[in-house]
N, C-alpha and C positions, 0 to 999 in steps of 0.2 A: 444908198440907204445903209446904213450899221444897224446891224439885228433886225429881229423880228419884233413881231407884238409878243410871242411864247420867251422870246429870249430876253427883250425888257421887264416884261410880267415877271420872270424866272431872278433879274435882277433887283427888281424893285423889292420881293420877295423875302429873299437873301436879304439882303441889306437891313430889312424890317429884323429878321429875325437875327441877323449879327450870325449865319451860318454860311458863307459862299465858300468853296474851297481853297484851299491856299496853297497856295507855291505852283509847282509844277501839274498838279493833279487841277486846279482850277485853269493854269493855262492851256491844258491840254483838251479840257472840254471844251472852251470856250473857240479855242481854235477849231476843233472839233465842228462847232456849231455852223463856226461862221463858213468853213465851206463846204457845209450844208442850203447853204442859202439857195433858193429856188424864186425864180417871180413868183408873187404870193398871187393864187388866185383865188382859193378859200380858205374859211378857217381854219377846216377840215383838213385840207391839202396842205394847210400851213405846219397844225398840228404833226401828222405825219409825218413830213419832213424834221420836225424839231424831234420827234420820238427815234426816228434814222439816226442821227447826229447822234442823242442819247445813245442809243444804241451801241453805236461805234465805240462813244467814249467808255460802257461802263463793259465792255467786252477787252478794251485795253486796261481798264483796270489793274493797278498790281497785285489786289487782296479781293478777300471776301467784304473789309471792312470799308474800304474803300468806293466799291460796287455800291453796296449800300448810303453812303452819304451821299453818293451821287445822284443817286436816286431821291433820294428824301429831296436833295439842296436841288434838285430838277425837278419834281413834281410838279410843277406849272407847263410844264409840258403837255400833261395831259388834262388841263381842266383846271379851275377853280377850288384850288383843292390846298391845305395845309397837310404838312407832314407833320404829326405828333409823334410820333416814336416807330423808332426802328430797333429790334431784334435780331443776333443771330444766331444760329443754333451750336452751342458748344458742347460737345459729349454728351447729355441726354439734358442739361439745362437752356433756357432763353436767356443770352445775355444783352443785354440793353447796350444801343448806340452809345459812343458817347457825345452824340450829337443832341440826345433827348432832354426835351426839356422837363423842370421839377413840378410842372402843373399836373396833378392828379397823377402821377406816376406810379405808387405803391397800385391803384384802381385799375389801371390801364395792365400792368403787368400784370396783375393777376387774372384780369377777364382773359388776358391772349395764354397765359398758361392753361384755362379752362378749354378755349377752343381747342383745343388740344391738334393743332395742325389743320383744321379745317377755318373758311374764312366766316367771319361773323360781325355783328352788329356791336358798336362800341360806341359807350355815353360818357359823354368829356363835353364837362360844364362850358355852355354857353355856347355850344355847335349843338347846329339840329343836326344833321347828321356826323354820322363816324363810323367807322369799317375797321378792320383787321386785316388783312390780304395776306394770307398764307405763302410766301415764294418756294414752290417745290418746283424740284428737278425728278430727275429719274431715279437717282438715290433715295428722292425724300425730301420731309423738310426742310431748308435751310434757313430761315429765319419768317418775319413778321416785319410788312410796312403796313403801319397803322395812320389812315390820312380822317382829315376831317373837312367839312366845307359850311359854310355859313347856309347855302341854301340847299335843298336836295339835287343831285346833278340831273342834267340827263341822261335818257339813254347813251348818248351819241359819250358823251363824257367819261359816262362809268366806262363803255367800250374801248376807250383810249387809256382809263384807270387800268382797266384789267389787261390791255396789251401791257403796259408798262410794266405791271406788275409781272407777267411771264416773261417780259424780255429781263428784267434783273434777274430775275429767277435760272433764269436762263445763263446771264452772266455771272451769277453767283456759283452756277454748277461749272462754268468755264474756271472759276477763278480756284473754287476748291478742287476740281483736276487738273489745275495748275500747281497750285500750292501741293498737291498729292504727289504730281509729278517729281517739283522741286525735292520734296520732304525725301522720295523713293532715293532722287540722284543723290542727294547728300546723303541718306541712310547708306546707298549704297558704296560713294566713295567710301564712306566712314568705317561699310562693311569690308571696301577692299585695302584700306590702309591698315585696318585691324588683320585681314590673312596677313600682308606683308609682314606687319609689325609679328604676328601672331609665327607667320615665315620666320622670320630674323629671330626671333627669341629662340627657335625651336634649335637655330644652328647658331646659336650662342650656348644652348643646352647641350647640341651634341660634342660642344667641343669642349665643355666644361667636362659632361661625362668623359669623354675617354681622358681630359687629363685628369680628372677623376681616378680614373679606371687605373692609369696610367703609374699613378701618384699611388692608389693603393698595391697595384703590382709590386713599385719598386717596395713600398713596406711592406708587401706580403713577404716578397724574395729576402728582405733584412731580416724580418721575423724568423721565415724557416732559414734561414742562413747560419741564425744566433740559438736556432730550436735543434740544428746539427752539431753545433758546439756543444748545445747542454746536454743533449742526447750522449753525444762522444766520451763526455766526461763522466755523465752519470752512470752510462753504462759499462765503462770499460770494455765496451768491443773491439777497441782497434779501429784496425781496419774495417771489420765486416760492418762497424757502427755508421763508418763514413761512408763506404757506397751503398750501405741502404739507403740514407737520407739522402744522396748526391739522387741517387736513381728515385726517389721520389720526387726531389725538386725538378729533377730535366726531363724527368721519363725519357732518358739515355743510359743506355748499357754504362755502368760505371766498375774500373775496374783499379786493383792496384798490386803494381809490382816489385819486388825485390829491383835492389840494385842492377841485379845481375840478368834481370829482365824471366826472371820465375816468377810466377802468376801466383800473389799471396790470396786475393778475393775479387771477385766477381759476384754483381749483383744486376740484372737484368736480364733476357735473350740473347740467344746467339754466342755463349761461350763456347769457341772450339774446346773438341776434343779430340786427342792428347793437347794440350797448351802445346805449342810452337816453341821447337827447344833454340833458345836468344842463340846471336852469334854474335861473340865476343868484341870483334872489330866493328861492326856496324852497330851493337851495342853503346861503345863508347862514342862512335862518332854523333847517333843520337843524342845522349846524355849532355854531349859539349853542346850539339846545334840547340839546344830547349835553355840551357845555363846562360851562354851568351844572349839570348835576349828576356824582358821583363814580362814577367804575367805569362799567361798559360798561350803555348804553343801549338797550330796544324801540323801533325806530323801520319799525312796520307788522311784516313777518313777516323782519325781522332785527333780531342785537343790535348795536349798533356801539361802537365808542370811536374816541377820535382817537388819533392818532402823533403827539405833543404835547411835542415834548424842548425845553424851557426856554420853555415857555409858548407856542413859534409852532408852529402848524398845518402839517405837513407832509404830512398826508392821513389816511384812515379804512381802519380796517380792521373788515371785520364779519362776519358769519356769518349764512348765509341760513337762516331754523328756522319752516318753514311750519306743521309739527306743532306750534308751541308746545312741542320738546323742551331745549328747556337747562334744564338745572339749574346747582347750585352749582359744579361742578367747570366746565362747558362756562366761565360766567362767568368760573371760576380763572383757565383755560387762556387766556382771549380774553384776559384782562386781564394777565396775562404774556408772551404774544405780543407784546402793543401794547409792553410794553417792552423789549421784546426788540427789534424792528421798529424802534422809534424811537432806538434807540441803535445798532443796523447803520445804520438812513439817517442821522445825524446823521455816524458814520463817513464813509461813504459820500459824503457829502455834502459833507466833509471835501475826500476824496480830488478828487472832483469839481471843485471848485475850485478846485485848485491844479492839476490836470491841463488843467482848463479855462484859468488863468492862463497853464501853460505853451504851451498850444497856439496862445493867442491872441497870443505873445508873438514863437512861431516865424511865425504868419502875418505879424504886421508887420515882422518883419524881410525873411522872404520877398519881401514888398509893395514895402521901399525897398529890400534888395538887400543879401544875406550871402555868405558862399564858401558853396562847393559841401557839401565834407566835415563842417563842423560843422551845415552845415543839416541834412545823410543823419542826423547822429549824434544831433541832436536831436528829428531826425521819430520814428525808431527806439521813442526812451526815451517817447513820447506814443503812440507804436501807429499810427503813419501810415507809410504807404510813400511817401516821395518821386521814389520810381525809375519811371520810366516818364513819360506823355504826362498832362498833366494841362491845366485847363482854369478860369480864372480867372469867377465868378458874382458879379456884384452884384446886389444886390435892395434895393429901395425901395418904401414904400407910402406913400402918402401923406396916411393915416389915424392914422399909427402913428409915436410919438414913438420916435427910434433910440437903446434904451435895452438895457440888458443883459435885461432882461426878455424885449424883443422879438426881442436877437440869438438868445437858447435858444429863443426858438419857430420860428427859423428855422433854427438847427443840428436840432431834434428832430423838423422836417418832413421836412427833408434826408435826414436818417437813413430816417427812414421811408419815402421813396422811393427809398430802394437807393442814397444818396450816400456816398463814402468822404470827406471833407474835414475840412481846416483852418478855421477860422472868428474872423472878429475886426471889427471893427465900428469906423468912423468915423462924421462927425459929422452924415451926413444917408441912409447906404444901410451895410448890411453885406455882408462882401466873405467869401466861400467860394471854397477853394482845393482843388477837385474832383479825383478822380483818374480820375471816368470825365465823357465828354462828356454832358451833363444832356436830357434826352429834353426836344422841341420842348414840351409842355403839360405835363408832371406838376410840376414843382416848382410852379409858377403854380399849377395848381388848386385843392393840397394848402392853399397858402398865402393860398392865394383863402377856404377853406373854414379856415382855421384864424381869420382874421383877420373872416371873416363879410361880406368887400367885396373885389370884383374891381380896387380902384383902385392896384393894381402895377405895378410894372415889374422885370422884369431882366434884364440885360446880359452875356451869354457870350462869351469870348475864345474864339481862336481855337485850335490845339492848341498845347499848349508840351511841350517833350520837353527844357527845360535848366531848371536852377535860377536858373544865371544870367539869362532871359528873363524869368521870373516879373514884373517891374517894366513892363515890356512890352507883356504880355498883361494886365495889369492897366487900363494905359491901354485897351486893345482893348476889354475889356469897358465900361470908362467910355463910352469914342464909340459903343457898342453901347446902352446905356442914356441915352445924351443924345440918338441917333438917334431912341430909339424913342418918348422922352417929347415930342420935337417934331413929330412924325409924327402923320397926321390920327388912325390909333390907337394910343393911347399907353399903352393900358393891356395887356401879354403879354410876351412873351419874343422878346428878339433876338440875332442869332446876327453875330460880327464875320463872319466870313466868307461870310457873305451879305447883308451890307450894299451889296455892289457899289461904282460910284461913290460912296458914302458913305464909304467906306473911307480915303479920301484928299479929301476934305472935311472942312473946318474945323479950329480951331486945331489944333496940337501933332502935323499931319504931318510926316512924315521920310521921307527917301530907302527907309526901310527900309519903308514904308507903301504908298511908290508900286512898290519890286520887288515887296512881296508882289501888290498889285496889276495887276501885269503878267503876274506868271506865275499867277495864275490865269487870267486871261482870255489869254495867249498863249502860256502854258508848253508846250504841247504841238508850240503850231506851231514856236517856238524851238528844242526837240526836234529835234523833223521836220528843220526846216533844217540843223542840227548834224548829225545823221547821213547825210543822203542831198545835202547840200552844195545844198540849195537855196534858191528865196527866195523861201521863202510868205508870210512877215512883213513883206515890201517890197514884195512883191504888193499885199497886203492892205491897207497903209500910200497907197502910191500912187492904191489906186483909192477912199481915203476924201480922199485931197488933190485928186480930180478932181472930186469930188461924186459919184461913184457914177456916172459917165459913163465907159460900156465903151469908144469909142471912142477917149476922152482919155487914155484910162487903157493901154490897146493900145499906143499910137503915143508914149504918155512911156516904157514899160517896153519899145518896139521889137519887141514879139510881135503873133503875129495875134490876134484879137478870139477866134477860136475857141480860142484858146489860154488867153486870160484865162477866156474862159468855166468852162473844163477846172480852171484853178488856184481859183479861185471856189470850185467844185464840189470841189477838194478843202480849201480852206481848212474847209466846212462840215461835211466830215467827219473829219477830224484832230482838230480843234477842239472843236466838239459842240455849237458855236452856230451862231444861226439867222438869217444877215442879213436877213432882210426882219420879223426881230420888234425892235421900236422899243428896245427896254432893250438884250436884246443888241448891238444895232448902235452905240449908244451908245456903253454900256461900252465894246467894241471900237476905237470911235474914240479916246476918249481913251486906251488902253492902247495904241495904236499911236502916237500924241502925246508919251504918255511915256517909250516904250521909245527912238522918235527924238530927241527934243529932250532928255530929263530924263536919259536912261540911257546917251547914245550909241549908239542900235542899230544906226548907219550908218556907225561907225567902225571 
């Protein structure tokens, strides 16, 4: 036998209403049905098995939608019954099958919106009865099968109507925690492709950033690179301009040196003290090993290069990196630096020389003798004050050929000892035109220690407070420096005005040699006598023409002895020499010799 009576009826049905399912979804029931088949022994028993079969099929169901037509296009399963419309619940609205047909449809919908989820009585023209069948799950409602039948069923009927109805119900709730399922897996692949995706951008970001980062580093480093240039230049610091900004860029001890490996500036930690004095030979062999290769060199725990403008050695600039931290940039910065550095000192250097030309140019005029006003005007424009007391220095070594070489090591001693001066250099000593009197040891020493040998001499004039004198006190310092070099020690500093008797010995004395002479050694008592009308100086005179014999000396100046004693006694403190000490007494004779015979002191 093929089918049932529920399963012909369920045919016949369909067919009428042009609703059987199609394709796969009707072959699935239908195979569904057929092995279901049972020997039929009631109707009852028939029913129930066709509602089994139902069952199966609408729990295999793909959708919620699906379930539903199944149901509808099945309803002969349970009875004598048409499907009018099927509902199902979509977000808080009923949406209609699209199985429904257009008879009384606005009617129908709206009575099953009024039930509001509960099942109830429905009137659709031309059926005595009609229902609503609510399909809840555990959720709630899921939709509305609404059937009709020509006569009222039975009990037995509606019983089978209302299994049918919880078993859709049932597979409705199946089909929407299906679909929930499905909906969750795909939400969730779509959540895990989006981490990945959400992964993968984040480390496309981190590598953008650091070339980013990377990218502005190197412009930060060109920026302060080009910011050390302009600094260099605006400021006129030199050196100390370039390892500040070096030691800002590296946060490395930056330092830089003379040729000769003397430590001009230092900017950072950790500058020894005393600088480490260079050694000559391993000096140079440094200088060659940094030359022969390009871009800045390791040499032990710095990098160095030289300041190198048109192939001559001006000096090293380097960067102290104990850590072994430079990289490519610190190298950038040092190697920009260095050109930077070498075209301020090439400047510089520049200027130097012609300031040095000018200055050396005012000293020899100074030396053979200019007017006043254009001297003041020329000191000015070099940065020297000629106003005031100043003090003529010659210095000779006699180790050291008298070359421009040797005169900058003697202007850059000078300096160093707190000297303001002029400086210029003839053909066996150079000559400094000081504006303070030169302390008894320090230029000596400095120059003792710069030149590595004590075999010096130099020669201090006496104070000059005119322009016009300058010529003068130059000779002064000369007799100071011939004094001293024929003197049992000939190697220090001599002072004109303490030469004494020397003062007025040997060639190219003058009148003016012997007053100065005089009024040191009897200025005071000349004084004395000028004011208080007396005559300490004819005292003093007479009793060195007696031989220092009180009595001779008494009875030519017509006083009593205790009277010379008295004048004696005050010549010794007017004066503040000491006649029984051998130089003093000297001196004194001959400055009373000079004052009478040279000066007229008697007239």
């Amino acid at each position: 036998m093929v089918g049932s009576r529920a399963y012909r009826l369920y045919h016949r049905r369909s067919a009428r209403r042009g609703s059987l399912p199609k394709g796969g979804a009707r072959r699935h029931a239908t195979t569904a049905l057929r092995r279901s088949r049972l020997p039929v022994r009631t109707p009852a028993t028939q029913a129930l098995h066709e509602l089994a079969a139902l069952s199966r099929a609408l729990f295999d169901a793909a959708d919620e939608g699906e379930v539903l037509r199944l149901a509808m296009d099945h309803l002969a399963a349970a009875g004598p019954y048409n499907a009018e419309a099927g509902y199902l619940k979509v977000g808080h609205d009923l949406v209609p099958s699209p199985g429904n047909g257009p008879t009384h449809a606005v009617a129908v919908a709206r009575r099953v919106r009024e039930l509001a989820g509960q099942d109830g009585e429905v009137i659709v023209a031309g059926m005595p009865w009609g229902r609503a069948l609510g399909l809840r799950g555990p959720a709630g409602l899921h939709g509305y099968l609404v059937v009709t039948a020509v006569s009222r069923p039975t009990r037995a009927e509606r019983s089978l109507l209302a299994m049918l109805a919880r078993i859709t119900a049932a597979a409705l709730s199946v089909a929407v925690a299906r679909r929930r399922r499905h909906d969750d897996a795909l939400e969730l692949h779509r959540l895990r492709q989006d981490v990945l995706e959400l992964h993968r951008l984040r480390e496309e970001r981190t590598v953008l950033q650091r070339r980013l980062i990377s990218a502005v580093a190197e412009q930060g480093y060109e920026r302060a690179v080009h910011a050390l240039m302009a600094d260099v230049a605006a400021s006129g610091g030199g050196e100390e301009a370039v390892t500040r900004a070096l030691h800002g860029l590296t946060g490395l001890p930056a330092l830089v040196e003379d040729r000769f490996g003397r430590l001009r500036s230092w900017t950072g930690p950790g500058c020894p003290v005393p600088y480490p004095e260079p050694d000559p030979v391993r000096r140079d062999d440094m200088l060659h090993a940094v030359a022969s290769r390009p871009g800045p060199v390791r040499i032990g725990d710095r990098m160095v290069t030289l300041i190198r403008p048109h192939g001559e050695i001006l000096g090293v600039l380097a960067l102290v990196d104990v850590r072994d931290e430079a990289d490519e940039h610190t190298v950038l910065a040092l190697g920009h630096a260095a050109t930077a550095l070498a075209l301020e000192l090439t400047h510089l250097r520049s200027l130097a020389e012609v300031e040095l030309s000018l200055r050396r140019e005012l000293a020899e005029d100074l030396l053979t003798g200019t007017d006043g006003p254009s001297a003041y005007a020329r000191s000015a424009a070099v940065g020297h004050d000629l106003h005031g007391s100043h003090y003529i220095v010659v210095v000779q070594w006699s180790n050291r050929t008298t070359d421009d070489f040797f005169a900058q090591s003697v202007g850059r001693v000078a300096a160093a000892v707190g000297m303001r001066s002029l400086l210029t250099r003839r053909s066996d000593h150079v000559v400094l035109i000081a504006g303070d009197r030169p302390h008894t040891h320090a230029l000596y020493e400095a120059l003792a220690r710069e030149n590595g040998t004590r075999s010096g001499t130099i020669g201090v004039s006496a104070s000059c407070d005119s322009v016009d004198d300058i010529p003068h006190h130059y000779r002064e310092a000369q007799r100071a420096l011939d004094v001293r070099r024929h003197s049992r020690e000939r190697y220090g500093t001599s002072f004109f005005d303490e030469l004494g008797l020397y003062r007025i010995l040997g060639p190219g004395s003058g009148r003016r040699e012997l007053e100065g002479f005089v009024q040191e050694w009897l200025g005071q008592l000349i004084d004395y006598d000028s004011r208080h009308h007396a005559t300490m100086v004819e005292t003093l005179a007479r009793y060195f023409d007696c031989g220092g014999n009180y009595d001779e000396t008494a009875d030519s100046l017509a006083i009593h002895r205790s009277t010379l004693r008295y004048r004696l006694q005050r010549i010794r403190d007017i004066s503040g020499h000491d006649l029984a000490n051998v130089e003093d007494r000297l001196n004194l004779q001959v400055a009373t010799r000079v004052w009478k015979i040279v000066l007229g002191g008697l007239d």
